[in-house]
Biopython code that builds the backbone (N, CA, C, O; Angstrom):
import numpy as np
from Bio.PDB.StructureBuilder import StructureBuilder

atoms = [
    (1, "UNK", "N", (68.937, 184.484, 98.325)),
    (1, "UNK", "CA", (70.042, 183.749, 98.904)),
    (1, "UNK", "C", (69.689, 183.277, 100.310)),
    (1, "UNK", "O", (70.045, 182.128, 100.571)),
    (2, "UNK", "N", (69.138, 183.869, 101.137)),
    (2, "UNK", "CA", (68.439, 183.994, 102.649)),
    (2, "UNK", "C", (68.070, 182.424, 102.465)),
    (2, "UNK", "O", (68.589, 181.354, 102.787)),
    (3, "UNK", "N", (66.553, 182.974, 101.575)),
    (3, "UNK", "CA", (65.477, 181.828, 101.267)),
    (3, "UNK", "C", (66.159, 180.166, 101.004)),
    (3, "UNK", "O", (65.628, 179.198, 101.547)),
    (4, "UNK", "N", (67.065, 180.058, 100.343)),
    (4, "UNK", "CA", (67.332, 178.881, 99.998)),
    (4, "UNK", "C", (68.424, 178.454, 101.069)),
    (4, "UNK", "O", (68.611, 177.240, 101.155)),
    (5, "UNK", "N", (69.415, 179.545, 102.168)),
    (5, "UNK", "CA", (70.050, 178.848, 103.606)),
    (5, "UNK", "C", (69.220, 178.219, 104.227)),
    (5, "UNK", "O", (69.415, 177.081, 104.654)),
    (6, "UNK", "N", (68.148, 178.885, 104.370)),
    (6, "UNK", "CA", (67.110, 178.426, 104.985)),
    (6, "UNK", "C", (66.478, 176.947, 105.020)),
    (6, "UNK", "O", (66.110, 176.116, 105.851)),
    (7, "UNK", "N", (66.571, 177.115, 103.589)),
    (7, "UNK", "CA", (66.005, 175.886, 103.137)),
    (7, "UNK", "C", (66.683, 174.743, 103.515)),
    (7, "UNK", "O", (66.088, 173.767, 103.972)),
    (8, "UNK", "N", (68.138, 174.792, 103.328)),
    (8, "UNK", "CA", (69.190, 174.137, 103.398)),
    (8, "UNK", "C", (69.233, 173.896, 104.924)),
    (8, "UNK", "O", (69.173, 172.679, 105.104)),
    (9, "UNK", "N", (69.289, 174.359, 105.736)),
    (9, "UNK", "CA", (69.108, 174.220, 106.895)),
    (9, "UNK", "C", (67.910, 173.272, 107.543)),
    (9, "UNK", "O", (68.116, 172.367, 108.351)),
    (10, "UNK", "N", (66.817, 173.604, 107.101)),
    (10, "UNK", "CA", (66.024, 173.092, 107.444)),
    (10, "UNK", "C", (65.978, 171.605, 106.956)),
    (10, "UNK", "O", (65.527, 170.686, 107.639)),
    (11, "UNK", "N", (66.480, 171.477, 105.734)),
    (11, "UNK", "CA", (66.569, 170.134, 105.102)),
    (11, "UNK", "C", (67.262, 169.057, 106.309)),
    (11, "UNK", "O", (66.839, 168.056, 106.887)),
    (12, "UNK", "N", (68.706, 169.931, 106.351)),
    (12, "UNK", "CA", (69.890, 169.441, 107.757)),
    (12, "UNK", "C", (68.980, 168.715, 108.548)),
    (12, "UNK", "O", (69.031, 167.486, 108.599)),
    (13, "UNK", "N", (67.889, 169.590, 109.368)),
    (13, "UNK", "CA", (67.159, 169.290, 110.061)),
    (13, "UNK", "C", (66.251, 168.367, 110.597)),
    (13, "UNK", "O", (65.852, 168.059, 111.720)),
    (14, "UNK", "N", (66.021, 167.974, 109.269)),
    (14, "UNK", "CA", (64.763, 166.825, 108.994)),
    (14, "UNK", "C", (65.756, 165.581, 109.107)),
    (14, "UNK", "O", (65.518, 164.574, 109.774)),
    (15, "UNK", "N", (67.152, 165.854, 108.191)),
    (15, "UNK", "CA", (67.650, 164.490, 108.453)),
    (15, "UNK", "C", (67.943, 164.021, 109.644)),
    (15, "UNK", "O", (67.776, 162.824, 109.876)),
    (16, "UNK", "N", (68.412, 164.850, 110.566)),
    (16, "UNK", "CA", (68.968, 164.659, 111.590)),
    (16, "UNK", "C", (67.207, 164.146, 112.633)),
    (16, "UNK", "O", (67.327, 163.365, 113.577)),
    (17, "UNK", "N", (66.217, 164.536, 112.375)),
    (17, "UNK", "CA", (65.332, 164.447, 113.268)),
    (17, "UNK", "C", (65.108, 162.484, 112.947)),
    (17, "UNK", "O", (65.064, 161.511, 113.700)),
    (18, "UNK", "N", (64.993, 162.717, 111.023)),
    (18, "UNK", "CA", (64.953, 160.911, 111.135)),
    (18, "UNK", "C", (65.989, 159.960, 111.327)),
    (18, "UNK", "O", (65.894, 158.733, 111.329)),
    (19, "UNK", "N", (67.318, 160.911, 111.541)),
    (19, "UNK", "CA", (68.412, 159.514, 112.579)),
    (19, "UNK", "C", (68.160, 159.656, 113.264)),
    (19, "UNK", "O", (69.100, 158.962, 113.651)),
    (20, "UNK", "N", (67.519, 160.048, 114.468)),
    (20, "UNK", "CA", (67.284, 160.200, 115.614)),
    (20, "UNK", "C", (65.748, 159.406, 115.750)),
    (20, "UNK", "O", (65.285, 159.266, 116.882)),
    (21, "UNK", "N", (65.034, 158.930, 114.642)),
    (21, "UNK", "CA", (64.069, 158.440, 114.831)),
    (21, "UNK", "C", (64.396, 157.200, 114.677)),
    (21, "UNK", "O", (63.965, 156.289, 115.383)),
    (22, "UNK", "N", (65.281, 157.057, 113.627)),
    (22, "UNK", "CA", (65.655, 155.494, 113.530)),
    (22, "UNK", "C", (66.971, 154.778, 114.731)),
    (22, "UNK", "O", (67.497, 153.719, 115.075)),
    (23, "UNK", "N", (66.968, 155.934, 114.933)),
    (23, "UNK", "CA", (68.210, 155.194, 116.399)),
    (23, "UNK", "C", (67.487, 155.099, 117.560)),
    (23, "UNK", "O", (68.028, 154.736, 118.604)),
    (24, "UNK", "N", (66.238, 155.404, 117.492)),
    (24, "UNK", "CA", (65.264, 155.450, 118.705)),
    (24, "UNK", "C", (64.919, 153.885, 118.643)),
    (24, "UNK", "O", (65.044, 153.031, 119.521)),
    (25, "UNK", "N", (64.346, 153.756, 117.054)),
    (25, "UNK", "CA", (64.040, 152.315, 116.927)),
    (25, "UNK", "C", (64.684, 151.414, 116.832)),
    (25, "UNK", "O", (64.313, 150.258, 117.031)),
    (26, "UNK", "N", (66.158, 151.899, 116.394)),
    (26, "UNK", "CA", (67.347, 150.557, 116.629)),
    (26, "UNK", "C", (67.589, 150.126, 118.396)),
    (26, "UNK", "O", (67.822, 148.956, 118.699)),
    (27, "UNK", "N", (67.511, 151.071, 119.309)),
    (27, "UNK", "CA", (67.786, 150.897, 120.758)),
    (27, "UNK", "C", (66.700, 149.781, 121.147)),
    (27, "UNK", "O", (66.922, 148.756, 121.791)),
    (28, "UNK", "N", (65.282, 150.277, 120.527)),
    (28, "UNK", "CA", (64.269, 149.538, 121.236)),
    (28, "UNK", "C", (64.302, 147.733, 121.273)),
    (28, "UNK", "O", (63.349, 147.104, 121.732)),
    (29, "UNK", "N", (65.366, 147.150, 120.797)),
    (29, "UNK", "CA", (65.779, 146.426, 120.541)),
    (29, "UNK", "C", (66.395, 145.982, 121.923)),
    (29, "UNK", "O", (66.106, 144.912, 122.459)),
    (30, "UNK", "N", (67.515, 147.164, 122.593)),
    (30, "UNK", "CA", (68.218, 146.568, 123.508)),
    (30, "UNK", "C", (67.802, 147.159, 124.738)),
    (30, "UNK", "O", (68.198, 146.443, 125.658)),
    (31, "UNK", "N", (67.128, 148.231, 125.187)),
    (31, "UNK", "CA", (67.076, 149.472, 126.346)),
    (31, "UNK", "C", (65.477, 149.828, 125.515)),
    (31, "UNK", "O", (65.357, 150.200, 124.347)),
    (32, "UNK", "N", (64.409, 149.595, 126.467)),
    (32, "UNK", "CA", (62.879, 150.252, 126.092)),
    (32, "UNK", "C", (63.374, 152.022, 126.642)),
    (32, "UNK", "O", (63.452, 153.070, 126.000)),
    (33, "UNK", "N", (63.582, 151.759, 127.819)),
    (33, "UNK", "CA", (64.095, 153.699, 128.419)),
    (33, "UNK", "C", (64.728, 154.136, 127.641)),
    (33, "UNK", "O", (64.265, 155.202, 127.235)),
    (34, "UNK", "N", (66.256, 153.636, 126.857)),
    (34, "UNK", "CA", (66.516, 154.959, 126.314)),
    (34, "UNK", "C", (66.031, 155.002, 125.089)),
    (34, "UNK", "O", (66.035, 156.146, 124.634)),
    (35, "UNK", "N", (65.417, 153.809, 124.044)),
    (35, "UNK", "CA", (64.387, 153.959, 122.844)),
    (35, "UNK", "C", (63.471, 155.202, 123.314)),
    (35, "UNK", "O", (63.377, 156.307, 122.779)),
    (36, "UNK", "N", (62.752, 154.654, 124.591)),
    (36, "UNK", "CA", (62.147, 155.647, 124.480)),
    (36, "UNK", "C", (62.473, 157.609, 124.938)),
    (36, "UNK", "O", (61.648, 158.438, 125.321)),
    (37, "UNK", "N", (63.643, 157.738, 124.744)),
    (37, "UNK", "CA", (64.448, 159.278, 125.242)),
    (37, "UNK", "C", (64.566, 159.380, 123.550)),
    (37, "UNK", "O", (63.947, 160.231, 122.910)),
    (38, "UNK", "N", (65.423, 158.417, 122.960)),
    (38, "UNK", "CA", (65.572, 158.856, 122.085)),
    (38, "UNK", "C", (64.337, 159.332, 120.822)),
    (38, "UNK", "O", (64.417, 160.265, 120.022)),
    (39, "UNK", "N", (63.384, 158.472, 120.969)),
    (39, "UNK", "CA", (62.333, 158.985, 120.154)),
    (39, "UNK", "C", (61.260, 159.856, 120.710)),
    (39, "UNK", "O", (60.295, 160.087, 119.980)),
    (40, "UNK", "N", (61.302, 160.396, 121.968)),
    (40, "UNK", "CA", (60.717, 161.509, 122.440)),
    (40, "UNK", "C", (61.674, 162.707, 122.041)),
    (40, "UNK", "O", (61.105, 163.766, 121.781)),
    (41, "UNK", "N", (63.368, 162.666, 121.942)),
    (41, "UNK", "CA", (63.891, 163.636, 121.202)),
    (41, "UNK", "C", (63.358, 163.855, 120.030)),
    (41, "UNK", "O", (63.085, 164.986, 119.630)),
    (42, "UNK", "N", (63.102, 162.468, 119.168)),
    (42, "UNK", "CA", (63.132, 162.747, 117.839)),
    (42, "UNK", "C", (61.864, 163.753, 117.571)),
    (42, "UNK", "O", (62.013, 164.767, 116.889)),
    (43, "UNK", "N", (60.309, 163.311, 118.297)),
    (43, "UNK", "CA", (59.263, 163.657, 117.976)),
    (43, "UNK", "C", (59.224, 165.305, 118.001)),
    (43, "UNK", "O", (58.630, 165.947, 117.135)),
    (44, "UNK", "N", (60.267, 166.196, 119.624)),
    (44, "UNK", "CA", (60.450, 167.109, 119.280)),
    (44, "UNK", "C", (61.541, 167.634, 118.464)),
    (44, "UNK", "O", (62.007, 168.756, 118.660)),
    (45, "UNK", "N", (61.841, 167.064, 117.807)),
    (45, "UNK", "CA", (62.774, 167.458, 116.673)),
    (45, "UNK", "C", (61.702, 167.718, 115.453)),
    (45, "UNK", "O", (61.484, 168.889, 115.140)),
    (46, "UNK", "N", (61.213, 166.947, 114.947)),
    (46, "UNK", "CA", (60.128, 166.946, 114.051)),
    (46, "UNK", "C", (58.831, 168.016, 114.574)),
    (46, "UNK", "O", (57.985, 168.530, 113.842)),
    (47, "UNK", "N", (58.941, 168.136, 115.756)),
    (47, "UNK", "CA", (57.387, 169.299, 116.265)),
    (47, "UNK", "C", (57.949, 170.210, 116.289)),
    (47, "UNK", "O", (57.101, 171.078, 116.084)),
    (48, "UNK", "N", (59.437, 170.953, 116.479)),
    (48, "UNK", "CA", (59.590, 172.183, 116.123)),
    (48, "UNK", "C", (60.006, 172.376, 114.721)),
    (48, "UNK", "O", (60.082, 173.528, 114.293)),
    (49, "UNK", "N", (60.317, 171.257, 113.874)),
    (49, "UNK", "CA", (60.218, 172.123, 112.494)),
    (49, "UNK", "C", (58.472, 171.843, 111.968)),
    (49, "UNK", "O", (58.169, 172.713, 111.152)),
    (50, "UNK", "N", (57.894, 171.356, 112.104)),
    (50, "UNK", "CA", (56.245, 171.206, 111.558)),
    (50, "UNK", "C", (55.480, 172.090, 112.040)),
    (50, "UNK", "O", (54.739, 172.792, 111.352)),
    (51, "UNK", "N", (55.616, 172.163, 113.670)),
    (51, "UNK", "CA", (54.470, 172.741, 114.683)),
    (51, "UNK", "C", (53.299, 172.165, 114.436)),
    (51, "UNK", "O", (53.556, 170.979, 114.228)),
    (52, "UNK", "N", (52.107, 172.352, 114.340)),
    (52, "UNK", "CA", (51.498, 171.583, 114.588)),
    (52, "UNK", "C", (50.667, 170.909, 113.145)),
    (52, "UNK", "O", (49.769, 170.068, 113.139)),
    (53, "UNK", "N", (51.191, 171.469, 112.196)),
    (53, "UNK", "CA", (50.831, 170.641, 110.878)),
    (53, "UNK", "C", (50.614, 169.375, 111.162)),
    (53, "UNK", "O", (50.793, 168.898, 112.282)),
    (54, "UNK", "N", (50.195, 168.713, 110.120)),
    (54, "UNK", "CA", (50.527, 167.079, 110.280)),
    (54, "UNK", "C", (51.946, 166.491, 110.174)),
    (54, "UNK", "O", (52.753, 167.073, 109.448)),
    (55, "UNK", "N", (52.234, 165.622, 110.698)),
    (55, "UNK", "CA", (53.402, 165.080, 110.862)),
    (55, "UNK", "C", (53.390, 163.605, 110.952)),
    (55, "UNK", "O", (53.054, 162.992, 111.965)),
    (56, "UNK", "N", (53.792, 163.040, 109.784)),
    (56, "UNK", "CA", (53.626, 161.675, 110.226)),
    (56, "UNK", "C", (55.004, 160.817, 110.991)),
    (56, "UNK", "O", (54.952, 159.841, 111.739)),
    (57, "UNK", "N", (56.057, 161.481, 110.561)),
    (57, "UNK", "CA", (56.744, 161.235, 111.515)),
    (57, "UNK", "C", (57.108, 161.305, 113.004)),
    (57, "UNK", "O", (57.789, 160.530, 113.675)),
    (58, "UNK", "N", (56.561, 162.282, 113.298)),
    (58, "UNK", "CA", (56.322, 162.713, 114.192)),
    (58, "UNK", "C", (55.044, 161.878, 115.328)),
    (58, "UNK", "O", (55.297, 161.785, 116.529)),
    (59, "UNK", "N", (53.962, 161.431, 114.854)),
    (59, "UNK", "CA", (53.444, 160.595, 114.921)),
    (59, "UNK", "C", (53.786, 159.088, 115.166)),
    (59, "UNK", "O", (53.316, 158.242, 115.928)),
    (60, "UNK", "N", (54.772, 159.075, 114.241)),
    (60, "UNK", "CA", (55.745, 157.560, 114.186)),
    (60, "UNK", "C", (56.486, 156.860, 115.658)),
    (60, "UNK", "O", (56.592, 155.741, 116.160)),
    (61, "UNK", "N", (56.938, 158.372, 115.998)),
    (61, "UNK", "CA", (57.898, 158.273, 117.193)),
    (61, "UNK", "C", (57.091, 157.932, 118.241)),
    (61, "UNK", "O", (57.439, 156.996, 118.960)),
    (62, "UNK", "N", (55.580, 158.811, 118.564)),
    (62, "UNK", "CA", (54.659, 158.381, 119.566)),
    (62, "UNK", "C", (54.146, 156.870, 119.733)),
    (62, "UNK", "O", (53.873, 156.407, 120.840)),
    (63, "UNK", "N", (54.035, 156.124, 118.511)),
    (63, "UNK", "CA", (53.427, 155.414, 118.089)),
    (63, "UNK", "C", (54.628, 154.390, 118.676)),
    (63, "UNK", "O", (54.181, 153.363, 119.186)),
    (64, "UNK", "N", (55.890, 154.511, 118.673)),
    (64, "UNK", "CA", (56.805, 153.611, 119.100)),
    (64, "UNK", "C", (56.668, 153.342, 120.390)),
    (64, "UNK", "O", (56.607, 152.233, 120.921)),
    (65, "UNK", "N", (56.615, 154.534, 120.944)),
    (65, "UNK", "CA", (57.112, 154.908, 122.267)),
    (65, "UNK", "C", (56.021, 153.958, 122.822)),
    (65, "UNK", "O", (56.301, 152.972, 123.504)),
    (66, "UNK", "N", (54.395, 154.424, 122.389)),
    (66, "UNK", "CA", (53.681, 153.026, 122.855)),
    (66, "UNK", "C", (54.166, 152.118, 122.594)),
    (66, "UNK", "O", (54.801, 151.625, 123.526)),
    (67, "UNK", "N", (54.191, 151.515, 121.558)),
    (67, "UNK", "CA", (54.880, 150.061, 121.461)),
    (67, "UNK", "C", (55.982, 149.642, 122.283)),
    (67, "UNK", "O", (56.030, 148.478, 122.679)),
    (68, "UNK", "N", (56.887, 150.492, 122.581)),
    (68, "UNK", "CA", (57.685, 150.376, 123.972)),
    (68, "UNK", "C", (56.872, 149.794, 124.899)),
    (68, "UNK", "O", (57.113, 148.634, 125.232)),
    (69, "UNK", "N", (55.728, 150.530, 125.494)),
    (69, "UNK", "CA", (55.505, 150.124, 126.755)),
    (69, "UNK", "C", (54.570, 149.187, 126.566)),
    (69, "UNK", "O", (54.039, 148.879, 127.633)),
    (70, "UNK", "N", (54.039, 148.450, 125.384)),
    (70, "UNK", "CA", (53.033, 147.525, 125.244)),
    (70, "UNK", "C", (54.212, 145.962, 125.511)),
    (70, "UNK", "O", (54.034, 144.923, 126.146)),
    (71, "UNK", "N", (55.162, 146.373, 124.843)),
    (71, "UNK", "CA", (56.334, 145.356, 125.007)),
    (71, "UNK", "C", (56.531, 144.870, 126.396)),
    (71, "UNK", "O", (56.334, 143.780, 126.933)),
    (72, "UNK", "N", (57.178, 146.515, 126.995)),
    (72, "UNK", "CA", (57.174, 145.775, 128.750)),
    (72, "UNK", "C", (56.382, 144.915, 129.270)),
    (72, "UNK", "O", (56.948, 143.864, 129.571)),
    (73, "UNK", "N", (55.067, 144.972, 129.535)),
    (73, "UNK", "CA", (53.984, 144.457, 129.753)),
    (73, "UNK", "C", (53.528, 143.126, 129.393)),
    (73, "UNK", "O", (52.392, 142.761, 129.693)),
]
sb = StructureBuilder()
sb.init_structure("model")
sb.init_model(0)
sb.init_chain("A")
sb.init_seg("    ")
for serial, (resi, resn, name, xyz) in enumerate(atoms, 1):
    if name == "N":
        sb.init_residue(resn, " ", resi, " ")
    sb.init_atom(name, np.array(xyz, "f"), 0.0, 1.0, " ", f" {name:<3s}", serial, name[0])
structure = sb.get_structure()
């Protein structure tokens, strides 16, 4: 019973890390600063449930965050 709260929880987790990834990328649209808050949340949202496994989402968010600042420029 433990095993599968758990699970359930963690599931919670993931979703919430990819609205937070995709609202990172909807902002970058209007505000590069807070795109980029919000997808530095997201990335640690995704690095404390992975740690340091691979993560491609997690990855995703970095990958924006440059693109943020390639934009400014």
């Amino acid at each position: 019973m433990l095993k599968e709260e758990i699970y359930q929880g963690v599931k919670v987790n993931i979703k919430i890390a990819k609205l937070q990834l995709i609202k990172g990328l909807w902002t970058s649209k209007f505000s590069t600063e807070r795109s980029n808050e919000e997808l530095l949340l997201a990335y640690s949202l995704f690095f404390e449930l992975n740690g340091n496994m691979n993560n491609y989402f997690g990855a995703n968010c970095l990958l924006e965050v440059g693109n943020n600042y390639l934009r400014e420029n």
